[in-house]
C-alpha positions, 0 to 999 in steps of 0.5 A: 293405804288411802286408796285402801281405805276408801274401799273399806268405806265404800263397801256395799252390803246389808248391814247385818252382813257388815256387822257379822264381818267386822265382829268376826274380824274383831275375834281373831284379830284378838286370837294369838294365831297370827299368819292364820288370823286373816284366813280364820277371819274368812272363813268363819265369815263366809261361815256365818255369812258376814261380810269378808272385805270387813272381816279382813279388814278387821284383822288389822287391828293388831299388828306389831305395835298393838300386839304387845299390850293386847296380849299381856292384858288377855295374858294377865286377865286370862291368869286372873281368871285361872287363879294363877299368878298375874307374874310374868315369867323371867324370860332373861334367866331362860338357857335355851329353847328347852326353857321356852318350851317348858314355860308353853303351857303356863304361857299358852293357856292364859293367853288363849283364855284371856284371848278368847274372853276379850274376843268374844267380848269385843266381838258382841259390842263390835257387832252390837254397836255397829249393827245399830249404826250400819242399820241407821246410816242405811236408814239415813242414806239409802239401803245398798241393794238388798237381794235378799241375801246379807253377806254378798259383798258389792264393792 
């Protein structure tokens, strides 16, 4: 995992290209899609021409210990903004799978709306905030090789 990491940092890519992947990685590390997230994650940077070891990486911000309070917030804020009820249903009272399958909709909506706002949100300030950083420490240090060409990635 440490060796993982220092790839990570040492990733070589014009700032904007890392501040496109990361964004993108934020995104759909937030999005309910898991086993899709990474490949959503690629994708849609190569798409957007950021940088995909950085996507990639942010893809792992959720996992199974995040993954529980980050949906309930986007499932609380996503009824909110629907004028539902904040109420989560009972799922101790439930029968069987046909239970489950009838509560989808109330439960899939809200959390892909919620999902969706705290991605998008998430994503801006990642790429903001990191476009400005990135751009000072290449400031600082030295640009990685500029081909013209943000989001070819020199690990």
């Amino acid at each position: 995992m440490r060796r993982w990491a220092q790839k990570i940092l040492q990733v070589r890519d014009h700032p904007e290209a890392q501040a496109r992947g990361l964004a993108t990685g934020f995104f759909f590390a937030v999005t309910p899609f898991w086993g899709l997230q990474l490949v959503l994650a690629l994708t849609v940077s190569h798409l957007v021409r950021g940088n995909k070891v950085l996507a990639a990486a942010m893809t792992a911000l959720n996992n199974p210990i995040t993954a529980l309070p980050l949906y309930g917030l986007c499932f609380f804020l996503g009824q909110v903004i629907l004028g539902g009820s904040a109420e989560v249903p009972d799922f101790a009272a439930m029968r069987g799978m046909a239970d489950l399958v009838r509560l989808g909709p109330a439960l899939l909506l809200p959390l892909l709306t919620g999902t969706t706002l705290v991605g998008l949100a998430g994503a801006a300030a990642v790429y903001f905030l990191s476009g400005r950083i990135l751009e000072a420490l290449a400031a600082r240090y030295g640009s990685p090789p500029d081909d013209g060409q943000p989001g070819k990635t020199q690990a």
